[in-house]
LOPADO-604177 format. One record per residue: residue number from 1; x, y, z of N, C-alpha, C, CB in turn. Coordinates in steps of 0.001 Angstrom, whole numbers, plus 500000, padded with zeros to 6 digits. Each point is the difference from the previous one (the first is absolute). Glycine has a CB too. Example, Ala and Ser with C-alpha at 12.3 -4.5 7.8 and 13.67 -1.06 7.14 Angstrom:
BEGIN
  num    n_px    n_py    n_pz   ca_px   ca_py   ca_pz    c_px    c_py    c_pz   cb_px   cb_py   cb_pz
    1  513190  494310  507800  499110  501190  500000  500900  501200  500000  498108  498827  501246
    2  501542  502223  498034  500820  501190  500060  499230  501090  500730  501184  499372  497855
//
This chain:
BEGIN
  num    n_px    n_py    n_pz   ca_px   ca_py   ca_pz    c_px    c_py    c_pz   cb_px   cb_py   cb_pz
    1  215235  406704  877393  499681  498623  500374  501084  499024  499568  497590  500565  499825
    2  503335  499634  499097  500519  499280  499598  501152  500090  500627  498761  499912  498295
    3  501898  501392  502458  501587  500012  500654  499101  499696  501420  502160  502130  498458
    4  496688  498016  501662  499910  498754  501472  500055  498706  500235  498924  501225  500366
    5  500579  498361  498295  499918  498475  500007  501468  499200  499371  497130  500391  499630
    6  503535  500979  499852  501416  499432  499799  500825  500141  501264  499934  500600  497550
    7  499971  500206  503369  500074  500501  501137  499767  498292  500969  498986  503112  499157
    8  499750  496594  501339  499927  498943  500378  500515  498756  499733  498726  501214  500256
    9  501453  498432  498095  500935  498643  499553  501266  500295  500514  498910  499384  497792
   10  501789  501956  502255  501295  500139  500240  500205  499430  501217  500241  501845  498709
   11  498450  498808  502317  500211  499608  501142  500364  498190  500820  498542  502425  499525
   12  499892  497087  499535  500196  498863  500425  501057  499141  499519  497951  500360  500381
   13  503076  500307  498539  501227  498905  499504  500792  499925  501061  500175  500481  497632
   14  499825  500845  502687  500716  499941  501307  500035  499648  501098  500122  500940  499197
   15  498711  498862  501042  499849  499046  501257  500535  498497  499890  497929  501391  500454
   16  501785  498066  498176  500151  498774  499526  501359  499833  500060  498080  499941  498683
   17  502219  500557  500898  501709  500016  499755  501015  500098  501301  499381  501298  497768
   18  499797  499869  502964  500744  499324  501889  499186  499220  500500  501014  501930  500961
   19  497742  497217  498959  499808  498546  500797  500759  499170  499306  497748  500179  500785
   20  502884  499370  497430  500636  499856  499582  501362  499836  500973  498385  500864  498211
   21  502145  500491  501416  501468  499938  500809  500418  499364  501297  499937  501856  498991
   22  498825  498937  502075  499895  499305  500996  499875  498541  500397  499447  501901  499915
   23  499419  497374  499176  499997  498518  499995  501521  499876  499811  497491  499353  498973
   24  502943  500674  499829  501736  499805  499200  500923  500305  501199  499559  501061  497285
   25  500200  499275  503353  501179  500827  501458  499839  499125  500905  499739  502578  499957
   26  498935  496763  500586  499608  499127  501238  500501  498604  499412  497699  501428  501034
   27  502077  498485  497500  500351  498906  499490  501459  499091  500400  498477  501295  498350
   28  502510  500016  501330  501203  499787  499801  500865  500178  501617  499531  500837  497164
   29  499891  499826  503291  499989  500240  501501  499821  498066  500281  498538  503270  500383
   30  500369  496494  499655  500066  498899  500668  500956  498577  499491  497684  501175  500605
   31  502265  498802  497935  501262  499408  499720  501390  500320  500590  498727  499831  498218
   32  501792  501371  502061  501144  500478  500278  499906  499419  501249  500352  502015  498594
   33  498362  497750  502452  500350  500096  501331  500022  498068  500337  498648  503082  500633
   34  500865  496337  498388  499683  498700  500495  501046  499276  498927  497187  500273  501009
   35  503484  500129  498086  500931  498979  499383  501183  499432  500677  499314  501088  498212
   36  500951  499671  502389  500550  499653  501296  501740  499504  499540  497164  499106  501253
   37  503350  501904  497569  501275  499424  499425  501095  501223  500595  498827  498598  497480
   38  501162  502207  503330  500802  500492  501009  499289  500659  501468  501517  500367  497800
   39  499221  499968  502959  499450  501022  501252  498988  500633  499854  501795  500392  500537
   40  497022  499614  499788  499080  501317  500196  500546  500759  500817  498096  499078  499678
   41  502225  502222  500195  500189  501388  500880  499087  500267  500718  501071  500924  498625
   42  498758  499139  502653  498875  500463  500910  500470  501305  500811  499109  497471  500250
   43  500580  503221  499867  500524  501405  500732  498579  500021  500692  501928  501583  498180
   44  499034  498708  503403  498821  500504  500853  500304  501170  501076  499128  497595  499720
   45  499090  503056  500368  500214  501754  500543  499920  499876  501258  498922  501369  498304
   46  501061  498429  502645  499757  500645  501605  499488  501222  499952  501813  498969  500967
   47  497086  500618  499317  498382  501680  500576  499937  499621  501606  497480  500045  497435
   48  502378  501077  502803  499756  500205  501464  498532  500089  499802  502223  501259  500974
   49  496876  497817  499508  498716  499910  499577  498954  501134  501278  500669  496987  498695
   50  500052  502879  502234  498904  500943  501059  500492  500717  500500  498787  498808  500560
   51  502571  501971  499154  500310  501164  500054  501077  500061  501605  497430  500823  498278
   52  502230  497979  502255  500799  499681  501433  501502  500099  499975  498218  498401  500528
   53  502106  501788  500655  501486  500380  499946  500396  498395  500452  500184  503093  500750
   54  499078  496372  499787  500819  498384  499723  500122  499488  498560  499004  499204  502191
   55  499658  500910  496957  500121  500091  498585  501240  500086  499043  498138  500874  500731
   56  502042  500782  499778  500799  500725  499232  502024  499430  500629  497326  502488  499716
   57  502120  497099  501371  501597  499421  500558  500445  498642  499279  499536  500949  502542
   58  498952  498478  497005  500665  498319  499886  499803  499961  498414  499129  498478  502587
   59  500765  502372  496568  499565  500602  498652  501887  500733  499662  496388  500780  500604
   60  503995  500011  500186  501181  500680  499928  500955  498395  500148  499208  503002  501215
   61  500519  496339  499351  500901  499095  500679  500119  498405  498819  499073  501276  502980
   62  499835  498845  495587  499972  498437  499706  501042  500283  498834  497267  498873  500685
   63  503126  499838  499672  501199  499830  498613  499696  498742  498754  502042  500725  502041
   64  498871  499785  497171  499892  498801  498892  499522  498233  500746  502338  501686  498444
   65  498878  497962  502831  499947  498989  500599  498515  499777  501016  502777  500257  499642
   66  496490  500448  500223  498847  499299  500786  498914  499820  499384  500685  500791  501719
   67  499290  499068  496780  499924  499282  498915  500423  498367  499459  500112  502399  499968
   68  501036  497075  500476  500862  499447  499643  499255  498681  499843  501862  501484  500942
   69  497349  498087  499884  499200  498337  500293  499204  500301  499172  500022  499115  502355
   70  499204  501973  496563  499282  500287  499095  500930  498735  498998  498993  503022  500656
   71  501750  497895  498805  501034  499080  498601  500764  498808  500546  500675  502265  498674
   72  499577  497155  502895  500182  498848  500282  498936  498970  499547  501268  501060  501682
   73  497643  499442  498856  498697  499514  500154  499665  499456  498027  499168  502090  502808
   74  500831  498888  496419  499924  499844  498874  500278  498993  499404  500136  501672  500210
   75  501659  498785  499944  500872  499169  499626  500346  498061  499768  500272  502473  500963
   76  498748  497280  500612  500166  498901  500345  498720  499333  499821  501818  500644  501357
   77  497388  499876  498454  498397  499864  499176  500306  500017  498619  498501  501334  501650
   78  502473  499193  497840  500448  499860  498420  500328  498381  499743  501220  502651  499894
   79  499955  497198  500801  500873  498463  500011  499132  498832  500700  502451  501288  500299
   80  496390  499044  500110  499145  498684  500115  499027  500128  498967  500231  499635  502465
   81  499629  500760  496476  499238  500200  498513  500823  499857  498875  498556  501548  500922
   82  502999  498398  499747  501150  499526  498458  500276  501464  499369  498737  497300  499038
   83  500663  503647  501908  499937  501473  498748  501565  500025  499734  497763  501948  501043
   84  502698  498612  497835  501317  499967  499547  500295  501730  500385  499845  497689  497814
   85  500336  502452  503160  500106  501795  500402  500326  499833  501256  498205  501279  498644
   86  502943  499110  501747  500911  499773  501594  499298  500745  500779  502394  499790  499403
   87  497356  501801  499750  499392  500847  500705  498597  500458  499154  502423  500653  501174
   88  496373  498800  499450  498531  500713  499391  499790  501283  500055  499011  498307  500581
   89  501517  502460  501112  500006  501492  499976  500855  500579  500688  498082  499970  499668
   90  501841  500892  499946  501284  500734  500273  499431  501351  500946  501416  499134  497444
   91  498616  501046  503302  499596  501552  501353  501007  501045  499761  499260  498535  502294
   92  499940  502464  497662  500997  501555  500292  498619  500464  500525  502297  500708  497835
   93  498724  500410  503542  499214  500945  500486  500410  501486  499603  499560  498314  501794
   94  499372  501953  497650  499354  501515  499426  499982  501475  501361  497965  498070  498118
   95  501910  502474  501302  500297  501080  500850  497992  500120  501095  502632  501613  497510
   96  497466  499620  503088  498712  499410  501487  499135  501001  498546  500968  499964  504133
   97  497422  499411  496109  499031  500874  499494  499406  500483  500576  499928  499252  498796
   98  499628  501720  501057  499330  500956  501256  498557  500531  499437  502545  501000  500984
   99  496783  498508  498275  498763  500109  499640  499457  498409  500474  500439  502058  497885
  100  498108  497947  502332  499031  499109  499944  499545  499317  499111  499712  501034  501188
  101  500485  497532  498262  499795  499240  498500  497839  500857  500464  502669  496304  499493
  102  496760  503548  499574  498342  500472  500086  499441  498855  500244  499796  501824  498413
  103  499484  498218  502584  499083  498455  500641  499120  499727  498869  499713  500477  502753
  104  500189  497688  497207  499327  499712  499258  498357  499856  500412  502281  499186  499163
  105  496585  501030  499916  498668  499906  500223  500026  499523  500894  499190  499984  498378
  106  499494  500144  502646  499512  498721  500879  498831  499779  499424  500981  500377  502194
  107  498218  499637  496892  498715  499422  499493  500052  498974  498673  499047  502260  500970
  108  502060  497938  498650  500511  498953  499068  499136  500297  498124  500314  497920  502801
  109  499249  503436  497532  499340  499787  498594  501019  500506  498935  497509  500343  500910
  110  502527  498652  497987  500539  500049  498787  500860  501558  499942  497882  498218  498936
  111  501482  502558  500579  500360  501437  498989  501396  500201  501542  496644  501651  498177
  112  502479  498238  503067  500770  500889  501280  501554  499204  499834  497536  500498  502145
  113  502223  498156  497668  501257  499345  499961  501182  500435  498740  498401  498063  501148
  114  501052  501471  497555  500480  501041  498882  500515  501003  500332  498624  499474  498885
  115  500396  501463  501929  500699  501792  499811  501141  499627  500901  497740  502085  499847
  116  502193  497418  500771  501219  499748  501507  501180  499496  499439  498349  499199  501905
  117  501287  499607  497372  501257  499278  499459  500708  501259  499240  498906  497315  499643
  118  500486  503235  499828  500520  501116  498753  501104  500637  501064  497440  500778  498179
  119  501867  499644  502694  500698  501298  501239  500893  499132  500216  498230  501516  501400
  120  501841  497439  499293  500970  499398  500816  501263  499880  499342  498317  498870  501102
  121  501371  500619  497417  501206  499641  498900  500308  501767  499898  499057  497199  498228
  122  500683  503537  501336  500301  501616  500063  501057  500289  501127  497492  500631  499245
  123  502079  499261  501963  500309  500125  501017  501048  499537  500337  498262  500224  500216
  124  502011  498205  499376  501059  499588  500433  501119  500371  498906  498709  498237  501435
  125  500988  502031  497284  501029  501081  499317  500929  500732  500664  498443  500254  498734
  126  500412  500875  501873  500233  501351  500171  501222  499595  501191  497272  501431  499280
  127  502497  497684  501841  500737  499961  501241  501661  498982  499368  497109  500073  502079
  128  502269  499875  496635  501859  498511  499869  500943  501270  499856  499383  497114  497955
  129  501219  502805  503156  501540  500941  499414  500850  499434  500398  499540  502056  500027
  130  500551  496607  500032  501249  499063  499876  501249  500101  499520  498515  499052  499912
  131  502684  501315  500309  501145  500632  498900  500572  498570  499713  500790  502737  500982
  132  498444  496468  498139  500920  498991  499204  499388  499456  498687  500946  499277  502224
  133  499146  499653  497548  498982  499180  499154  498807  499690  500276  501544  499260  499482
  134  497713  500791  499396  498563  500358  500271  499419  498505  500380  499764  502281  498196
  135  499085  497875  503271  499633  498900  500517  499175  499090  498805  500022  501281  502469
  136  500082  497119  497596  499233  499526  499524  498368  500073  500798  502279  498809  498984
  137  498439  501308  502460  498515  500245  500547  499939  500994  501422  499365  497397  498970
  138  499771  503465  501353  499977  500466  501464  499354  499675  500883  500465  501304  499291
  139  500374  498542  501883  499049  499639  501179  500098  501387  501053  500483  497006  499796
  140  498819  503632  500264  499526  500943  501271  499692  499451  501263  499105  501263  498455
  141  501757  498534  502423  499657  499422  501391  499931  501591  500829  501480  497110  499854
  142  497182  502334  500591  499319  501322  501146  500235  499403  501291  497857  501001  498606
  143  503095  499556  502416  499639  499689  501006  499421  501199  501310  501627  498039  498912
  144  497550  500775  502173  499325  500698  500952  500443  499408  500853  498257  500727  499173
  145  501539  500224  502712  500570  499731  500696  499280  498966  500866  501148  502021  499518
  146  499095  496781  500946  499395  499042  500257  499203  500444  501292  501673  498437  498758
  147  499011  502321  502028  498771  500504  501357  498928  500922  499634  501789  499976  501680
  148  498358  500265  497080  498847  501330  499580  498801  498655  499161  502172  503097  499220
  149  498286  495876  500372  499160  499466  498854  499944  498810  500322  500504  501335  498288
  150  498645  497932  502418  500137  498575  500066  499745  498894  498703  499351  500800  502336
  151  499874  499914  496885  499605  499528  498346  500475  501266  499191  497600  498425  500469
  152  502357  500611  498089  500440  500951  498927  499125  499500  499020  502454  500511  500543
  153  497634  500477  498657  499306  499749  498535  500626  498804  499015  499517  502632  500110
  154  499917  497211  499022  500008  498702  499230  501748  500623  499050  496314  499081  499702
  155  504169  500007  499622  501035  500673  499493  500004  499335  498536  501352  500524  502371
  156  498764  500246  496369  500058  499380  499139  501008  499948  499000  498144  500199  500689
  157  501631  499024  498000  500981  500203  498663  499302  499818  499033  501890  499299  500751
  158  498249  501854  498343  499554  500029  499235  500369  499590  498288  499390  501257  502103
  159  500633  497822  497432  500529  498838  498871  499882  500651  498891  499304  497917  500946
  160  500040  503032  498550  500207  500919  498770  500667  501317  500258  498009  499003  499101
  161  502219  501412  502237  500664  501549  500545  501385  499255  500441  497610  501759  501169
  162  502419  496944  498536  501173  499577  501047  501033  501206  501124  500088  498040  497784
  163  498548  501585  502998  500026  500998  501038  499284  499519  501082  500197  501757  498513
  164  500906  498490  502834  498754  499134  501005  500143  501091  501518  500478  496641  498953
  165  498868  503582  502076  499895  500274  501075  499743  499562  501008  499902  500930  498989
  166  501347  498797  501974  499924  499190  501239  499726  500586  501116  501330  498785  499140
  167  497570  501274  501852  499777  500811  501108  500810  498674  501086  497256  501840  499167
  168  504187  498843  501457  500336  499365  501112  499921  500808  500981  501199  498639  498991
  169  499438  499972  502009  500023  500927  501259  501626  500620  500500  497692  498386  500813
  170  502522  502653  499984  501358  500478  499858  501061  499504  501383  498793  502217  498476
  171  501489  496289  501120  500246  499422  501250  500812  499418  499601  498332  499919  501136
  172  502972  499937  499221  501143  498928  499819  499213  498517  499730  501850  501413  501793
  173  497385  497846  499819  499390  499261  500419  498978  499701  499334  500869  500527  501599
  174  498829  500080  496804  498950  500034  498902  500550  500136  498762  498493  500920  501378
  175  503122  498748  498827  500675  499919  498636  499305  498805  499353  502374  500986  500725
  176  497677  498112  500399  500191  498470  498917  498670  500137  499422  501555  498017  501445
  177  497118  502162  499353  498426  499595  499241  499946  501369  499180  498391  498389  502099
  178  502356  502724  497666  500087  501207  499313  500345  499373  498328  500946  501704  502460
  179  500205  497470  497896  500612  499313  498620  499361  499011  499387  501883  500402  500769
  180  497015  498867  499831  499066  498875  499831  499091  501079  499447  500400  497910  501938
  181  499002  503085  498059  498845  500323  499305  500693  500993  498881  498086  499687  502127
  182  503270  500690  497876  500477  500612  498662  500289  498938  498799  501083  501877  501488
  183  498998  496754  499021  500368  498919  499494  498811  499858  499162  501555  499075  501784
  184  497538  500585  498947  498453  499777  499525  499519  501150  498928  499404  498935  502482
  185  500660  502556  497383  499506  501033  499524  500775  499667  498866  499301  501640  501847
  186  502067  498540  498195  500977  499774  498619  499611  498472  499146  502272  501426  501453
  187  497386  497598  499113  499341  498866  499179  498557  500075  499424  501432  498772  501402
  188  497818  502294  499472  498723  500445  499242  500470  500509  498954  498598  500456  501682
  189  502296  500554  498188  500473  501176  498573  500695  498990  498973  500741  502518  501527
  190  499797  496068  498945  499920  499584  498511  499724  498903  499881  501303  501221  499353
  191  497250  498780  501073  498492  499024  499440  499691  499200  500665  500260  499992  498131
  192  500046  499557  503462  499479  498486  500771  498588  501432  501282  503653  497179  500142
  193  495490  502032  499759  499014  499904  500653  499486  499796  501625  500246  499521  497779
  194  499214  501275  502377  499852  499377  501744  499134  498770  500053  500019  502418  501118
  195  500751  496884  500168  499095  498934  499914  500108  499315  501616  500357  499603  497033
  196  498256  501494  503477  499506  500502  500973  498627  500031  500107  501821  500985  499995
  197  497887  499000  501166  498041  500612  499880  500227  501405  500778  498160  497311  500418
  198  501625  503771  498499  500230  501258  500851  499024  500029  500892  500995  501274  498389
  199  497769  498245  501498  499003  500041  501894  500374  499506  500900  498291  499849  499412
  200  502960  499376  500425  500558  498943  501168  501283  500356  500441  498854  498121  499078
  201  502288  502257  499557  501264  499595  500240  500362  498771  499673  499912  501372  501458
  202  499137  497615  498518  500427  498827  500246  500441  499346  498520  498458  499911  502282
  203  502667  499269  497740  500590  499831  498304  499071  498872  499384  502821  500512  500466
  204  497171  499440  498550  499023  499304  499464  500694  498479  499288  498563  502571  499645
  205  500539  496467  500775  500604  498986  500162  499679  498939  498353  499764  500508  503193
  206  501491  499474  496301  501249  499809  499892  500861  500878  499615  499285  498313  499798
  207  500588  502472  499300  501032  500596  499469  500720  500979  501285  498728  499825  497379
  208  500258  500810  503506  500728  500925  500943  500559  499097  500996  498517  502032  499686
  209  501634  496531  500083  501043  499389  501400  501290  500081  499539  498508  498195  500997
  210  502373  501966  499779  501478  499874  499717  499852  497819  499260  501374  502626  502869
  211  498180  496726  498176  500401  498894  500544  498143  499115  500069  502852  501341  501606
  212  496390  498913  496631  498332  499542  499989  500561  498431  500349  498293  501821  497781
  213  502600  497031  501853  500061  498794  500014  499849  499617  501372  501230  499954  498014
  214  499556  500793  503231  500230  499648  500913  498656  499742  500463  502158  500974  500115
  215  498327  497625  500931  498902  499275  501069  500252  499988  501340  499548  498593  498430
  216  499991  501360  502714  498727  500739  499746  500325  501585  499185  498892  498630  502427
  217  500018  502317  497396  499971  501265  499582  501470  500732  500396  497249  499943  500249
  218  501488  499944  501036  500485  501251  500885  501017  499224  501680  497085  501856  498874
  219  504006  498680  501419  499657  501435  499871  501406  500180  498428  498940  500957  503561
  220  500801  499554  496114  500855  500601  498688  501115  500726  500780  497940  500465  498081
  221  502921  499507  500961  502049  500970  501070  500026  500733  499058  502112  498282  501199
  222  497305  501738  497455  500800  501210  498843  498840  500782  500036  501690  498717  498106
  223  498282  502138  500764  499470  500501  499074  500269  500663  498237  499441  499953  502474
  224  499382  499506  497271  500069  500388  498549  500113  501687  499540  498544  497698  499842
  225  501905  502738  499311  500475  501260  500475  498597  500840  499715  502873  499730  499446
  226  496427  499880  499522  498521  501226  499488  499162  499431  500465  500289  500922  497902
  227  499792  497290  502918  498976  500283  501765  500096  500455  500645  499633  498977  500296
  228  501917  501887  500072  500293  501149  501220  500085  499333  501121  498810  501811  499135
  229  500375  497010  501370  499678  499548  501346  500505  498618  500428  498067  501394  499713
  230  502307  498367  501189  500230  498848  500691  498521  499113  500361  502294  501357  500948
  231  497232  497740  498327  498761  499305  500911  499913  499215  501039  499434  500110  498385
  232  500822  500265  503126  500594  499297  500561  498732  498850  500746  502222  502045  500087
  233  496616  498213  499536  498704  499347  500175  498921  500049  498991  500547  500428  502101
  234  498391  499126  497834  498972  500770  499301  499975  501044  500273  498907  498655  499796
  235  500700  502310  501371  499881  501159  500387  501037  500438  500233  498277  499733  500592
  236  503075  500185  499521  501137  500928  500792  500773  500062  498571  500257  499128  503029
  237  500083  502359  497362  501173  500113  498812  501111  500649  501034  498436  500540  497361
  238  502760  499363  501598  501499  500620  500559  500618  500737  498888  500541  498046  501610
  239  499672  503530  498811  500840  500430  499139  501451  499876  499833  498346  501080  500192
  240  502065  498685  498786  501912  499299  499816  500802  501499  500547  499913  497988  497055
  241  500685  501708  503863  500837  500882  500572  500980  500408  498667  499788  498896  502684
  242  500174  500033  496312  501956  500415  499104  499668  499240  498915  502281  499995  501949
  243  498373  500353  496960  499962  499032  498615  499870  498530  500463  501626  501600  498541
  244  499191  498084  502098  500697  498854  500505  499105  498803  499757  501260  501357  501746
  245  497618  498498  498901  498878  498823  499771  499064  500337  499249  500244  499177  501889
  246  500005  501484  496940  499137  500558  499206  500121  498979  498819  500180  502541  500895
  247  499830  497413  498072  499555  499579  498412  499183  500591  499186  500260  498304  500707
  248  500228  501397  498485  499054  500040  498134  499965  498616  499531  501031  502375  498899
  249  497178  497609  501511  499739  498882  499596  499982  500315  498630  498914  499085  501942
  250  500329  499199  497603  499783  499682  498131  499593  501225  499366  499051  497568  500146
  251  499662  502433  500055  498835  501213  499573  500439  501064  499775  498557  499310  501138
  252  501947  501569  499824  500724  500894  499986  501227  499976  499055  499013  500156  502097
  253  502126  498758  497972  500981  499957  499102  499326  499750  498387  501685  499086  502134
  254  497648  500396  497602  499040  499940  498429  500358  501539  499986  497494  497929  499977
  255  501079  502427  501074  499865  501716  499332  500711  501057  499670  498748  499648  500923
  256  502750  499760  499615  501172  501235  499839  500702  499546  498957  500378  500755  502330
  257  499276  498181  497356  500792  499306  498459  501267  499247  500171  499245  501983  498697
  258  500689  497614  503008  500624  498958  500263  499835  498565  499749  500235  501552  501157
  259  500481  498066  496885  498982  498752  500079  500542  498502  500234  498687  501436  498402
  260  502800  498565  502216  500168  498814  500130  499211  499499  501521  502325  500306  498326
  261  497501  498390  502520  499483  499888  500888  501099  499770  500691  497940  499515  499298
  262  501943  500570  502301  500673  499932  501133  500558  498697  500143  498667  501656  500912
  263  502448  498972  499680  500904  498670  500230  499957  499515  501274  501501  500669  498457
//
């Protein structure tokens, strides 16, 4: 009884000691990613998500440069916040992954999400074989072939795995709104919020307008980048073809620890 119950304390130190570590790891993780006193490294994978030979053609075919309005985009969202960093991120493309990141729950209960997060962070381990310096963060862009899939799954980032997964589509003609939602996933992974009504799409008013002051409303020309959407009515939305009329509003810049205000 007694090498069981010494048996069990052993056990539970140990547990203590990696939620411990782990807290201590997410901790420092998120300082590292939001102090924002050089480049974040972003490396990203190209998956051929449905196995298509258009897939696999426009997957063989992406380069560092069709990325590029990602760290423009950044960049120039930096210098209207005063950030003192020329460059916020920095892109390299990683070699193609050829496994499936593991779908997340669809019932949303607690433990299912946990066990998933666990896998996903595992997972995206196992696939980094990047030959350089180690990413500050990964993005897995999945793409599918746009005549096989008229919708895609939700795409996320994950802010303690700093790790995110982008389901695009595999279309030249889907670069630009491809780079608008890698934009968005990589600002989830270090700490700004959607600010959206996921039953709608529709951005939520104020923080998800590019442009809440403007009168009348609508119709709105930008968008805010973690509203995703153009409001071009009460009811009509527009998706942003390209960084280009996009922004990071206030809200969003707070949450990434952008704290001077816009100029």
């Amino acid at each position: 009884m007694v090498k069981g119950g010494t048996f069990r304390k052993l056990r539970i130190t140990f547990l203590l000691l990696l939620l411990v570590f782990v807290a201590a790891n997410t901790w420092l993780n998120k300082l590292r990613t939001t102090d924002w006193d050089r480049s974040l490294w972003v490396v990203i994978y190209p998956i051929n998500g449905d196995g298509s030979a258009t897939s696999a053609a426009y997957v063989d075919s992406v380069r560092k440069e069709n990325f590029s309005d990602i760290e423009a985009f950044m960049a120039r969202e930096a210098r209207r916040y005063q950030l003192k960093l020329d460059k916020p991120v920095s892109i390299k493309l990683g070699p193609v992954v050829t496994d499936l990141p593991p779908k997340p729950p669809h019932n949303g209960d607690t433990l299912a999400v946990i066990w998933w997060s666990l896998k996903m962070r595992y997972w995206a381990f196992r696939a980094d074989t990047y030959n350089g310096p180690a990413p500050d963060i990964r993005m897995f862009v999945v793409y599918y072939d746009p005549e096989m899939h008229d919708t895609l799954d939700h795409s996320f980032g994950l802010e303690k795995g700093l790790v995110g997964v982008v389901n695009a589509f595999a279309s030249e003609k889907m670069a630009g709104p491809n780079n608008v939602v890698i934009a968005h996933e990589f600002l989830h992974i270090v700490g700004a919020t959607d600010k959206y009504d996921p039953s709608t799409n529709f951005p939520v008013y104020p923080d998800g307008y590019a442009d809440p002051h403007q009168e009348p409303r609508f119709p709105q020309r930008r968008a805010e980048i973690m509203g995703g959407r153009v409001p071009v009515s009460e009811s009509e939305l527009a998706m942003p073809s390209s960084l280009g009329p996009v922004l990071v509003g206030e809200k969003t810049a707070h949450e990434i620890n952008w704290r001077h205000g816009a100029r």
